[in-house]
ZASE-649252 format. One record per residue (C-alpha): residue in one letter; residue number from 1; x, y negated, z. Coordinates in steps of 0.2 Angstrom, whole numbers, always signed. Example, Ala and Ser with C-alpha at 12.3 -4.5 7.8 and 13.67 -1.06 7.14 Angstrom:
<vodrens>
<vodren romar="A" mike="1" xx="+62" yy="+22" zz="+39"/>
<vodren romar="S" mike="2" xx="+68" yy="+5" zz="+36"/>
</vodrens>
This chain:
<vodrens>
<vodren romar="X" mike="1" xx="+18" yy="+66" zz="-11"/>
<vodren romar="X" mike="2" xx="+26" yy="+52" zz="-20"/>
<vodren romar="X" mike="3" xx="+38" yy="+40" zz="-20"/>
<vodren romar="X" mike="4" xx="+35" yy="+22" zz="-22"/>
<vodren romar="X" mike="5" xx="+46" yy="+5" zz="-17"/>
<vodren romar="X" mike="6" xx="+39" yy="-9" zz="-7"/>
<vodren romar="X" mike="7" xx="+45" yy="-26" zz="-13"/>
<vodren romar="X" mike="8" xx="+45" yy="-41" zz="+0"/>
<vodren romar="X" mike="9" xx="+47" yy="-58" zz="-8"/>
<vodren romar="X" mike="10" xx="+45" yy="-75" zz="-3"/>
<vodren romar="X" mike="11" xx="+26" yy="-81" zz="+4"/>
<vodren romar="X" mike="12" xx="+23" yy="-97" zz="-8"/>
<vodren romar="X" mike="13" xx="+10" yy="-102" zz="+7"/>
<vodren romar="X" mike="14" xx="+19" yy="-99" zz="+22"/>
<vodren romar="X" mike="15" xx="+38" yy="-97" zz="+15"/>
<vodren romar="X" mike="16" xx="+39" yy="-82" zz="+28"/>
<vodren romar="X" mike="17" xx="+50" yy="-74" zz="+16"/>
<vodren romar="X" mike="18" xx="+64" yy="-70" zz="+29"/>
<vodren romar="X" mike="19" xx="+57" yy="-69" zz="+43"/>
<vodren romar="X" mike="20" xx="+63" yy="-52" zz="+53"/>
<vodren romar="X" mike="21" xx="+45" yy="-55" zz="+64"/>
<vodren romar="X" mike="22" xx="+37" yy="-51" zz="+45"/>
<vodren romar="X" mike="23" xx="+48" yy="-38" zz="+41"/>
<vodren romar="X" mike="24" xx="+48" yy="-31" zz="+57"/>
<vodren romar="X" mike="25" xx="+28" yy="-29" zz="+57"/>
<vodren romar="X" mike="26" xx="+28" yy="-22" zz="+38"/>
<vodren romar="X" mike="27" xx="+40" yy="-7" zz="+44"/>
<vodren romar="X" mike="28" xx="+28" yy="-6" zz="+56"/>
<vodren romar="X" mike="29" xx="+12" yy="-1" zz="+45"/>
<vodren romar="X" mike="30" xx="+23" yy="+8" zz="+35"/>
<vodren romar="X" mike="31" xx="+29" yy="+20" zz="+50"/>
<vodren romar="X" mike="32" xx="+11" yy="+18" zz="+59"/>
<vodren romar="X" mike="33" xx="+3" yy="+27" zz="+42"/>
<vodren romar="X" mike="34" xx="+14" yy="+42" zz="+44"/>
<vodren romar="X" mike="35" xx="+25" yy="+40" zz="+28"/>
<vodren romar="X" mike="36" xx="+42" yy="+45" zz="+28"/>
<vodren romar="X" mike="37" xx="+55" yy="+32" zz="+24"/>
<vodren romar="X" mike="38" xx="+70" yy="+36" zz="+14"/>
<vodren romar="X" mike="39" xx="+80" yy="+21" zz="+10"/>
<vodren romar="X" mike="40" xx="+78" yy="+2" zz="+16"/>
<vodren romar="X" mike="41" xx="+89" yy="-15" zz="+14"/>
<vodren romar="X" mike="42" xx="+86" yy="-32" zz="+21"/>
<vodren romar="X" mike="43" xx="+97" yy="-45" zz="+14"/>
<vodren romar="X" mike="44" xx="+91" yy="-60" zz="+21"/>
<vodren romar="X" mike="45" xx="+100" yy="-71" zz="+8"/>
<vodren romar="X" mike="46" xx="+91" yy="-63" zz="-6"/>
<vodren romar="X" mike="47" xx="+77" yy="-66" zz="-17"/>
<vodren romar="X" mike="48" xx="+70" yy="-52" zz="-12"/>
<vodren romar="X" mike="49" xx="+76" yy="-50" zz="+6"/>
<vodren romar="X" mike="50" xx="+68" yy="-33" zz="+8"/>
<vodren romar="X" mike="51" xx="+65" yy="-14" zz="-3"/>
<vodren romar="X" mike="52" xx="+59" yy="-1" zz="+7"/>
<vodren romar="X" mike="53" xx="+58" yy="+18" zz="-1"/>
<vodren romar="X" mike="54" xx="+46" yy="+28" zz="+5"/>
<vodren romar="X" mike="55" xx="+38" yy="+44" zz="+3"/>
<vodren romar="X" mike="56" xx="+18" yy="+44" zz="+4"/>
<vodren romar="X" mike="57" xx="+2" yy="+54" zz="+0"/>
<vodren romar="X" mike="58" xx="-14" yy="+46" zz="-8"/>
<vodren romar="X" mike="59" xx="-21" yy="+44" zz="+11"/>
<vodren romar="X" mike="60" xx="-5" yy="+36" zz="+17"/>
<vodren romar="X" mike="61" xx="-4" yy="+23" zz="+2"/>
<vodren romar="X" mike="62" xx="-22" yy="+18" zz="+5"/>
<vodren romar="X" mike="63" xx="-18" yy="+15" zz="+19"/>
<vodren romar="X" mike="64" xx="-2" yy="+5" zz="+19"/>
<vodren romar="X" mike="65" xx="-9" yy="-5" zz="+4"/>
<vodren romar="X" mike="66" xx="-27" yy="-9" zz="+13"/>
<vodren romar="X" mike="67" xx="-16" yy="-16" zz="+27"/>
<vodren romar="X" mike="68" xx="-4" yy="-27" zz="+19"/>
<vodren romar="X" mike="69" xx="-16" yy="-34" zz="+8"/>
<vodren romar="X" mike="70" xx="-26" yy="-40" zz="+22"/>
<vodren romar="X" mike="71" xx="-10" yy="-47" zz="+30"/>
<vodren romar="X" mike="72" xx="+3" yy="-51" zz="+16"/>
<vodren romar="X" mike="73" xx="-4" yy="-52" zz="-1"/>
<vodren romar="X" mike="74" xx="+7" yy="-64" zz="-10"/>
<vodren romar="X" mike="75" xx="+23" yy="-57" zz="-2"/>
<vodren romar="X" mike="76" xx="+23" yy="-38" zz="-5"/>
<vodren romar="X" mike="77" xx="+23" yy="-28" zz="-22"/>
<vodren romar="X" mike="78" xx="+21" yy="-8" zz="-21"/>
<vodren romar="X" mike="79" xx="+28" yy="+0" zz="-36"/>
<vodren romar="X" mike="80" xx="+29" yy="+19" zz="-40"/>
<vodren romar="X" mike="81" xx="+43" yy="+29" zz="-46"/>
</vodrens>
């Protein structure tokens, strides 16, 4: 298990970047792959409007990277601890 931040930032295409729908549905493949999340802000105002900790196994990150590459590929940024 490791522990890795997901960056939201702004969506040069759609301009989604603070969008509770979006931020909504990325909590949702983040709880739908079984990882266990420690710490989360959303700060609407921000560049970055949203950073989710979260703790996740090789399976789990697959997993929640295949999916929000396919969804959100210019908004989102993994990065591992």
């Amino acid at each position: 298990m490791n522990t890795y931040e997901l960056i939201v930032g702004k969506d040069c295409k759609y301009s989604l970047e603070k969008s509770p729908y979006v931020m909504g549905r990325i909590m949702g493949i983040l709880e739908g792959s079984g990882a266990e999340t420690i710490d989360c802000t959303f700060r609407i105002n921000e560049g970055c409007p949203m950073r989710i900790s979260f703790v996740a196994n090789k399976k789990q990150i697959n997993r929640i990277e295949s999916a929000l590459i396919k969804n959100y590929l210019s908004m989102v940024r993994i990065v591992k601890y």
